[in-house]
N, C-alpha and C positions, 0 to 999 in steps of 0.2 A: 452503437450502444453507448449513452451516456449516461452517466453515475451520477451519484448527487452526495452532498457532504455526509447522508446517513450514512451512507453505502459504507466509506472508508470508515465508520465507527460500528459497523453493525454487529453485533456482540454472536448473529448465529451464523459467521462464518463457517462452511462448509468443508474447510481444510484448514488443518491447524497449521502452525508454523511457528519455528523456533523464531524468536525476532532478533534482529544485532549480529545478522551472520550472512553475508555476502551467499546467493550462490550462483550458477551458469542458471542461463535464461532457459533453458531447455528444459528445466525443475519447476521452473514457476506453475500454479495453477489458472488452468482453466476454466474456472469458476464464476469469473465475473468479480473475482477477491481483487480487492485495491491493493497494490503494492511497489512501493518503493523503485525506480528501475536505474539504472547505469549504463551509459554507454560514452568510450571515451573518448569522442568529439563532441560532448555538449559540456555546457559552460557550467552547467547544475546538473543535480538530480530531479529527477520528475519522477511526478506519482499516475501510475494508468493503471488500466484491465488489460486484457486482451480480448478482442472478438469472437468469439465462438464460431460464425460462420467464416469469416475473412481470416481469420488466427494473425491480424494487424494490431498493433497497438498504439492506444489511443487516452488522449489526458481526461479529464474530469468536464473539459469542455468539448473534447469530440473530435481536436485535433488529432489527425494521425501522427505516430513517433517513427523515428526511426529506429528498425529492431536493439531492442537492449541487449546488452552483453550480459547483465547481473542482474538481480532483483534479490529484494530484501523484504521482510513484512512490515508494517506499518506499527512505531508504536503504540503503546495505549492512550486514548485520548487522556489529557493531564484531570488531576483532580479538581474538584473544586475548590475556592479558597474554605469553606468550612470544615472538608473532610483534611483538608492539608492542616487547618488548626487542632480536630480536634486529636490527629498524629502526634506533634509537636507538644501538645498537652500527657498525653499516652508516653511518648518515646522520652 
């Protein structure tokens, strides 16, 4: 199963999620929801799904991960520079 950059911004996500809050991988959704993941032999964090059939996990390019320990939800994609102006104008 490979995701494509909407995926990770798709606004009709199917399960909501607190974002900025670590939890065990066993919580994560199985949805096909892009999210954040941890584990602590890698050098970074990475962002994947899980399989539905195979319940493996796997990046945005379709490499398989090694099971995460954690997962987090993804924040909101950033504003635009005009909506960020017309904030700054407002606040």
């Amino acid at each position: 199963m490979l995701f494509s950059p909407e995926a990770l911004r798709d606004p009709q996500r199917t399960t909501m999620i607190s974002p900025c809050e670590w939890r065990p991988i066993k919580t994560a959704p199985r949805d096909g929801t892009a999210v954040l993941l941890f584990h602590p032999a890698w050098d970074m964090l990475q962002v994947g799904v899980q399989d539905d059939d195979t319940e493996a996990w796997q990046n945005p390019c379709g490499d398989l991960l090694r099971t995460p320990t954690h997962w987090m939800a993804l924040p909101s994609p950033p504003k635009s520079e005009e909506q960020f102006s017309e904030e700054l104008k407002v606040g």
